[in-house]
N, C-alpha and C positions, 0 to 999 in steps of 0.2 A: 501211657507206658510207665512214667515217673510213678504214677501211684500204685500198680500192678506193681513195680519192687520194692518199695515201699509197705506195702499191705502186711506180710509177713516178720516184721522187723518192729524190736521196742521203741515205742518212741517215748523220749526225752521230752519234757516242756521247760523246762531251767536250764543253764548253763551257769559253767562258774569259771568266773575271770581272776587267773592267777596273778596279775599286777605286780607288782614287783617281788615277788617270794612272797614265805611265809617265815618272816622271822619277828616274833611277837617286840622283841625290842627297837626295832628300827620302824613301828606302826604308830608311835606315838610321835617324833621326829617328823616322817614323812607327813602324818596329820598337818602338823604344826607349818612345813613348809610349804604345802600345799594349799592350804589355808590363808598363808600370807601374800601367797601368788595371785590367789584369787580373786584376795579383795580388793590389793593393791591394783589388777586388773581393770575390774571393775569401775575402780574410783578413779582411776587414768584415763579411760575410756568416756567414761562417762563426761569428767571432765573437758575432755575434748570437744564431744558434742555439746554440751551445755558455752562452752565457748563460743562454737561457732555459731548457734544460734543466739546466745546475746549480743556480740560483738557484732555492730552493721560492715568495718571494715573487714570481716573474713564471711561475707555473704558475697563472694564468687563460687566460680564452678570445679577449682580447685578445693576447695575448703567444704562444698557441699558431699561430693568423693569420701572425705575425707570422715567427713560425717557419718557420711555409710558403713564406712568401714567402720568406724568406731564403734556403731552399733553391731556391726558382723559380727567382731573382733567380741564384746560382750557374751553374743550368744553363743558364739565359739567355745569358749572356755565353762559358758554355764552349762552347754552339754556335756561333756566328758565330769568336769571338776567336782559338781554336788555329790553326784554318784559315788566317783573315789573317796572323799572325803566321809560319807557316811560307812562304806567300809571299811577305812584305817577304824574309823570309832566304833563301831560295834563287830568287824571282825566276817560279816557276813558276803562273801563274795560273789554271792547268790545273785542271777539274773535271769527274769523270764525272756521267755522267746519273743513276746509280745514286745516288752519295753526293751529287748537288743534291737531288733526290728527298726522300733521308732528312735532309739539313740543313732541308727545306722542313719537311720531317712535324716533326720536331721543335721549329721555331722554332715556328711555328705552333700548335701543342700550348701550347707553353709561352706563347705570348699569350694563347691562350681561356682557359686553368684560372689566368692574371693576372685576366682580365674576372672572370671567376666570382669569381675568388678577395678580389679589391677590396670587389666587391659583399656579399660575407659579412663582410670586415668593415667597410661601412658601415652594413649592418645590425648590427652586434654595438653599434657606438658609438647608433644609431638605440634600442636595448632599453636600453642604460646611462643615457644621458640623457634621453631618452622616459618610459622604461619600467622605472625603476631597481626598484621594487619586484616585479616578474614577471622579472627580468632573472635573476639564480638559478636559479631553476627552470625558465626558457626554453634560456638557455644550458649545458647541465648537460655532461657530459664527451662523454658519447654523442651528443649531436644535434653537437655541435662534429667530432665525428670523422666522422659522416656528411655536413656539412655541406663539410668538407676531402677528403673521398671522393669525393664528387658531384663537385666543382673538379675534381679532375685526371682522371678517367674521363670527364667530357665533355670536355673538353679534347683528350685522344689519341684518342677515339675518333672526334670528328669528323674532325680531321684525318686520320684512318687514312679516310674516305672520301675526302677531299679529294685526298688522293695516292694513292688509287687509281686515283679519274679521270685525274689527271695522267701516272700510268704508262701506259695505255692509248694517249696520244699518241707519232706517232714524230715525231724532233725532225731540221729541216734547216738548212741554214745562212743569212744567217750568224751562226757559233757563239759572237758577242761579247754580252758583258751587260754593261750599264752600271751596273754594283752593285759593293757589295763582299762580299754575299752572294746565296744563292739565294730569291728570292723571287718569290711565285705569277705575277703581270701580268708581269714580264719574261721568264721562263722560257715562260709560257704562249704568248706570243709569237712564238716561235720555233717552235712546232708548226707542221709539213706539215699539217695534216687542220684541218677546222672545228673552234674549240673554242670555238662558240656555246652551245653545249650544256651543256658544262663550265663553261664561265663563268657562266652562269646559276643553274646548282646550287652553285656555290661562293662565288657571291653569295647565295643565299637560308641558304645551310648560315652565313656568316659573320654578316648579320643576324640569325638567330637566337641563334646566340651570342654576339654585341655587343651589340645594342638594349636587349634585357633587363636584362641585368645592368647598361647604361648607367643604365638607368631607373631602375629599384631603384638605385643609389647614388646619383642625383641626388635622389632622391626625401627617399633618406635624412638625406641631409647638410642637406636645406631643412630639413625636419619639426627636426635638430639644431638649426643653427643658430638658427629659431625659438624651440625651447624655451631655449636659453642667452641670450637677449634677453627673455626673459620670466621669469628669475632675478633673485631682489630682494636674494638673496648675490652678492656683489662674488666672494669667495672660491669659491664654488660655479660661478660663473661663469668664472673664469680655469683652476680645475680641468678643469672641461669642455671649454675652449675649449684648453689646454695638450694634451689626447689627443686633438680632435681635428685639431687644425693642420696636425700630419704625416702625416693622413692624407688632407685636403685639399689638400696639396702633391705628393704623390705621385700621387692620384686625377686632377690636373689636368696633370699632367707625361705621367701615361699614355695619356687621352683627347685630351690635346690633340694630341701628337705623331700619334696614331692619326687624328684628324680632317685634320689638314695633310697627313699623306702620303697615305692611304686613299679618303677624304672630298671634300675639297674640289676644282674644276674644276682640271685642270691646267694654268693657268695660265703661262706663260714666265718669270717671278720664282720661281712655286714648283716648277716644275720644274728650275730651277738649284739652287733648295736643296732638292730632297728628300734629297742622299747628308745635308746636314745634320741635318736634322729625325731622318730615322733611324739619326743620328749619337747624338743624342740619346739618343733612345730605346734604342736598342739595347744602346749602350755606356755612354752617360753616367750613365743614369735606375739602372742598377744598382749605379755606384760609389756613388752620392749617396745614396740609400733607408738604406744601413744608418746615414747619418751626420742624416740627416734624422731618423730615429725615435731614436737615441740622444739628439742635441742638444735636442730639443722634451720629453724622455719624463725626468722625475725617476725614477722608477724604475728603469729602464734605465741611467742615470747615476750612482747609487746602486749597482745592481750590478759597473759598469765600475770604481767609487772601491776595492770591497772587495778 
């Protein structure tokens, strides 16, 4: 049915991502800061991992999480970032349907197997200060690797349906997005054909992979923070409350941003800020993470001094 309406209608193979205006003076600026985000990124990230795998004292199941993410958090930013950065400098805003496609599957990917990934470790800190005495034998080397397994194979593998539905549409004009990336509701938009159907499945496919792992870390951090208010160590208390701060900042940087853009009514106030919000999120939330867990993490600090 999709392609019977479709049949008769131009179809587009490019789209062009409007990113922050067109104002040639502010393209050289935005380069420059975008650029600095990057690498700075990059090099924080990177860092990180390369810590915790030289370091034998941050070879726990806390610090391996952490790992992960560092890597997420990399490929995060090098999906969106490259792309913008080569059009501040030559100006070409120009994107095939092909490579929006694969920048979607990827962005996307790398959000869900975040959700997942959060939620493992708010349970990990959930078993540390819950559950300190089963907490060893719970988290033991193998269920942590399965546990890191699960994260990123659901993650691509959803979104490999997600855009497959999406390739199935053909796209007509017109071929402006008001983004600085490709992302599912603006792209989808621009399909010839009904994409009732699609929408529907790629809203049940993304609750499934959101709600839950929402839950479980909400879940987590309550049962946490409860048990650290029913500490009658002042000491044991700040210990616990010091691992997991950054990860309450981070868990609420990532949700919240996901509820403002995702989430909530769209509104005419929040629709002027959403390039913000997934400003945020997209770019910001990954420079900050490796300097959020360093600055909050003695141990991690301790590794940086040697």
């Amino acid at each position: 049915m999709a392609n019977g309406e479709c049949r008769n209608k131009t179809v587009i193979t490019t789209f062009l991502l409007l990113e922050f205006g067109n104002i040639p003076e502010m393209q050289s600026f935005l380069f420059l800061l975008f650029l600095v985000i990057y690498i700075v990124t990059v090099i924080g990230n990177i860092l990180i991992f390369v810590l915790v795998v030289a370091d034998r004292h941050l070879h726990k199941p806390m610090y391996f999480f952490l790992c992960n993410l560092s890597c997420l958090e990399t490929c995060y930013s090098s999906t969106i970032l490259p792309r913008m950065l080569s059009s501040f400098l030559t100006g070409d805003k120009s994107i095939s349907i092909g490579s929006c496609i694969t920048q979607i599957y990827f962005f996307g990917s790398l959000a869900v197997t975040e959700s997942f990934l959060l939620s493992v470790m708010s349970y990990d800190r959930y078993l540390a200060v819950c559950k300190p005495f089963h907490y060893r034998a719970a988290m033991n080397s193998r269920y942590c690797l399965q546990l890191v397994a699960w994260s990123w194979m659901n993650g691509f593998l959803v979104m490999a349906i997600s855009c497959f539905l999406i390739s199935q549409h053909s796209f007509c004009g017109p071929k402006i997005i008001d983004h600085f990336f490709c992302d599912f509701t603006p792209v989808i938009k621009l399909s010839c054909c009904d994409t009732s159907l699609t929408e529907m499945l790629v809203f049940i496919l993304s609750s499934v992979c959101a709600l839950p792992p929402f839950l479980l870390t909400l879940v987590s951090y309550m049962c946490v923070i409860t048990t650290v208010l029913r500490m009658s160590s002042t000491t044991g208390m700040q210990k616990a409350l010091s691992t997991c701060f950054s990860h309450l900042i981070v868990n609420t940087v990532f949700y919240g941003s996901l509820i403002m853009v995702y989430v909530l009514p769209k509104t005419k106030t929040l629709r002027a800020l959403n390039k913000v919000f997934l400003v945020f999120y997209t770019v910001v939330a990954p420079l900050l993470n490796p300097f959020i867990y360093s600055l909050r993490n003695r141990e991690v600090k301790d590794a940086l001094s040697k």
